[in-house]
N, C-alpha and C positions, 0 to 999 in steps of 0.2 A: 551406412548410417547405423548406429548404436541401436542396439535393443532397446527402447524406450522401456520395455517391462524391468530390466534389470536396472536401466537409468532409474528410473523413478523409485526402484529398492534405496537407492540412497538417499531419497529424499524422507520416505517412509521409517528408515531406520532411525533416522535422527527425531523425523515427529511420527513416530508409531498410532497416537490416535489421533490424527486429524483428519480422520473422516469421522469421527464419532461429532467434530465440531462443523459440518457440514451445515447450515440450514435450508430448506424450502420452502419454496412461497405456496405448499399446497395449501396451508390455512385461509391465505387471503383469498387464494381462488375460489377457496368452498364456499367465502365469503359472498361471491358474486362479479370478482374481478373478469372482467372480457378479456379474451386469449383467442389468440391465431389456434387451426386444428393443428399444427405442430406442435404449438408450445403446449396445448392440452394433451398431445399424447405423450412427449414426453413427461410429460407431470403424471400421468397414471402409470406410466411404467416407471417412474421412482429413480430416471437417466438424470442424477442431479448435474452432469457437466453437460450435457444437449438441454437441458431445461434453463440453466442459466443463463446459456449463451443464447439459446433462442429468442429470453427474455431482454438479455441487454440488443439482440437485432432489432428487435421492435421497438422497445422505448430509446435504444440510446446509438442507434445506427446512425453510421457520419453517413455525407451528401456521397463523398466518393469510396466505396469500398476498397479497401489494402488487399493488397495479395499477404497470402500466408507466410511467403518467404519476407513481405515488409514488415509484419508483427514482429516474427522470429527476429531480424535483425533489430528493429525497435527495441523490443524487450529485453535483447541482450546488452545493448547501451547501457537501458539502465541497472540492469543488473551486475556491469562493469561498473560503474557509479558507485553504486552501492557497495561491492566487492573492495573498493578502492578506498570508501570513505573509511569502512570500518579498517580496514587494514592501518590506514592513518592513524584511528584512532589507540590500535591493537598497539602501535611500534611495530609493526611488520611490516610496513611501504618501502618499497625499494627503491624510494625518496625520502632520504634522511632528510632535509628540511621540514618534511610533512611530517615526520617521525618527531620531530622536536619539538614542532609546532603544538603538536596535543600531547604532549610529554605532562605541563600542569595539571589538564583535565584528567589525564589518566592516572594519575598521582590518586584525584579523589574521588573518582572513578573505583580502583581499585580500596579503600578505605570505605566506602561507603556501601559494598558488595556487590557494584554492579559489572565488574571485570567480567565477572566469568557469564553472564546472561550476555554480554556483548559478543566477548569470545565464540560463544555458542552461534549467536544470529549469525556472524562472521563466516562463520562453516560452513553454516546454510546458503550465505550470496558464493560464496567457490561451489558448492554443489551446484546453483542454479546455472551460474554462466558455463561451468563444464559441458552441465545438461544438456545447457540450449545450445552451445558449439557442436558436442556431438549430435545433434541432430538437425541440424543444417543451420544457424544464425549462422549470419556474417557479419563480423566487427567492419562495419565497412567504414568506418574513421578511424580506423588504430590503435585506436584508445587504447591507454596506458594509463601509470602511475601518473605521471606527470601531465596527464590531459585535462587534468584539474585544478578548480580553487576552490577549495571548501570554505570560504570566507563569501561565495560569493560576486568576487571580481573579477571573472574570466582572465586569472592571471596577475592581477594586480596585486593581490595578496590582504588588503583592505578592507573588504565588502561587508555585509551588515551583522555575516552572521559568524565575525572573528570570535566575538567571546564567548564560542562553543569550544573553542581551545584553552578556556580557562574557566570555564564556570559549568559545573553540573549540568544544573537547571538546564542551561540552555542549550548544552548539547543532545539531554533526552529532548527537549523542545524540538532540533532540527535533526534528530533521528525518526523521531517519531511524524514528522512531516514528512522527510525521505520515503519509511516503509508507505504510509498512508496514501504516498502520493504512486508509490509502485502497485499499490491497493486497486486504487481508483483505476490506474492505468490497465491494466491487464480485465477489469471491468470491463472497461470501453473497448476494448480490440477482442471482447471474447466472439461479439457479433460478427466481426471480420475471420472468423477460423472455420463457421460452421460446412465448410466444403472439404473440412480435411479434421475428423472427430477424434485422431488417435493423436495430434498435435495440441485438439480444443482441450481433450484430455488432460496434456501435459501441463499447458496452461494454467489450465484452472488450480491444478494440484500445487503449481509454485504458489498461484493467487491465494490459495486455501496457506501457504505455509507464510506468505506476507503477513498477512490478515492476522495471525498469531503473534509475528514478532509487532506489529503497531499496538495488539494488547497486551503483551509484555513490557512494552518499554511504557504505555500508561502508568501502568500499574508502578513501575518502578518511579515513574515519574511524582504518583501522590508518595510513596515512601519517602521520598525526598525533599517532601512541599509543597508542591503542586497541588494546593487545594483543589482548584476549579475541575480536576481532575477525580473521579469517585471512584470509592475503593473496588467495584466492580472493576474499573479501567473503561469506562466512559466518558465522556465528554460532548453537552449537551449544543446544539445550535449549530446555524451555519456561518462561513466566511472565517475571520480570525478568532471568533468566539469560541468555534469549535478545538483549537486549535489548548486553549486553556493554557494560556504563555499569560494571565495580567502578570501571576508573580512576578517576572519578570522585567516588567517594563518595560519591554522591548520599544526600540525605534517604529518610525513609523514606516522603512523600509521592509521592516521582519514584519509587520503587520499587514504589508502590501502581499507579501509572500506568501500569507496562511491566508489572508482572503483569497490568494488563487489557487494555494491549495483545498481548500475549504470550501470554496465554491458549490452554494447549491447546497452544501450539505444540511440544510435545514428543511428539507423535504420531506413532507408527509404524506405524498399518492405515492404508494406501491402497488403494481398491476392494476394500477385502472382503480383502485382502491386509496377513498382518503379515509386513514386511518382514524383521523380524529372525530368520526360522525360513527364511528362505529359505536355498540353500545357495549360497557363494562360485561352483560352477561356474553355477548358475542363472542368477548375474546377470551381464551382459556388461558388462563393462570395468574390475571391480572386483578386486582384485588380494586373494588370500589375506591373512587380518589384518586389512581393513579391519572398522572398529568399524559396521556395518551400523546399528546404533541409530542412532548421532548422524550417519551420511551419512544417516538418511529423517528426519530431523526438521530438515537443512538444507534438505531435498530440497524441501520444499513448505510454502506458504504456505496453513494452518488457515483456514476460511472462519471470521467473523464475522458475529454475526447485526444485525439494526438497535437492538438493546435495547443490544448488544454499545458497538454502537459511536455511540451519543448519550452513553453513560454515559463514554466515552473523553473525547470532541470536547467537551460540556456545560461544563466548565469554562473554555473557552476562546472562548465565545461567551458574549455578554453578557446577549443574549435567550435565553431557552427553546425549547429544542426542542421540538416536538413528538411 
């Protein structure tokens, strides 16, 4: 197995501060939030990947626990997925049909300045699936180039989410659902790692480098139009509302797809803590007026469980998940 310490040099080198974008929930807890004695002692000793994970065990533990070796191979699916979309989109797929197929969008793609922030994310899903190959995932379906339809039609070439091959808009729209939705994912399986912490580690660290490209590609998103979407790179509510696609117009199939990717994400207890009953002087830096609700449902990204997120991804893979 790979040095993880040196694996994760590559990840580091590409986003060198992203642990300066780390947060913790020690505010909420000072607040009053009730915590397991682990997850408090993690939290005083400042262990932000044993505190995460311990928090998403508690509030966001599936019925049957995954082995570490089923995250691992989970993860790397979709991180194959992802590897492959962008690649598509790059002209690198070692499927020329895919290559043609986003040939328009990357016309205005490239014209519009968002080439090289793509390019960049691109680097980073090769980093992640090398990662997680060196360090035991198993592609245990095979997945390739060709184990996909980015339109959404398990093959058929068709599906809702074709005019991301020709329209801006709506390929940041179904990038930014992709990262978001590998966001949430790697949330909900951090509870399932806590027996094996040099692994949770690696985890989190990709989860911490997701987490960056869904507010990168916001942000490019309002550049582009995306009102609903704020210059921060936010995006307020939960189900398709969060998702900030009205421009768009989207079908009501691509609106089925951000309500599951979105799911829940209008949630406002974090740790046992509802945010909205809190009072303005409680919370530090927050200025009298602010709408409390919709800063905690920007604030944080809803874990997803693995049902969550096959029934997301499933269309977009040719083969069956299991």
């Amino acid at each position: 197995m790979t040095d993880i310490s040196s694996m994760l040099g590559i990840i580091e080198q590409q986003e060198p501060d992203f642990a300066q974008h780390v947060v913790t929930r020690r505010e909420a807890i000072a607040k009053g939030a009730k915590v397991s004695a682990a997850l408090g002692a993690a939290m005083a000793l400042g262990s932000v990947p044993v505190a995460l994970a311990a928090f998403s065990k508690e509030a966001y533990g599936q019925s049957t626990a995954a082995t570490v070796q089923d995250v691992l191979n989970f993860a790397l699916m979709l991180e194959i997925f992802e590897n492959e979309f962008y690649k598509a989109v790059l002209g690198t797929s070692s499927v020329a049909a895919q290559n043609n197929a986003f040939a328009p969008v990357r016309a205005l793609a490239i014209a519009a300045g968002a080439q090289p922030v793509l390019a960049q994310i691109s680097k980073h899903e090769v980093a992640h699936v090398a990662f997680l190959q060196a360090n035991g995932a198993v592609n245990v379906l095979n997945l390739g180039a060709s184990s996909f339809d980015f339109t959404g039609a398990r093959g058929a070439g068709n599906g809702p989410f074709a005019p991301a091959t020709t329209n801006l808009g709506f390929l940041l729209a179904t990038s930014q659902g992709a990262e978001d939705t590998g966001v949430r994912a790697y949330k909900g399986q951090a509870g399932n790692l806590m027996s094996n912490t040099t692994v949770l580690e690696a985890a989190l660290r990709i989860h911490s480098v997701e987490a960056r490209h869904a507010s990168k590609i916001r942000r490019l998103r309002r550049a582009t139009g995306a009102t609903a979407v704020k210059y921060s790179g936010t995006v307020s509510g939960g189900g398709a509302a969060a998702a900030g696609a009205g421009n768009l117009n989207p079908p009501q199939a691509i609106v089925d797809a951000f309500n599951l990717i979105y799911a829940g994400d209008d949630n406002v207890t974090h740790a046992g803590v509802n945010v909205t009953s809190l009072s303005y002087s409680s919370v530090s830096g927050f200025p009298s007026g602010t709408d409390l609700a919709t800063a905690a449902t920007e604030a944080f990204d809803e874990a997803l469980t693995k049902d969550q997120v096959r029934a997301i991804v499933q269309p977009f893979f040719i083969p069956t998940i299991p």
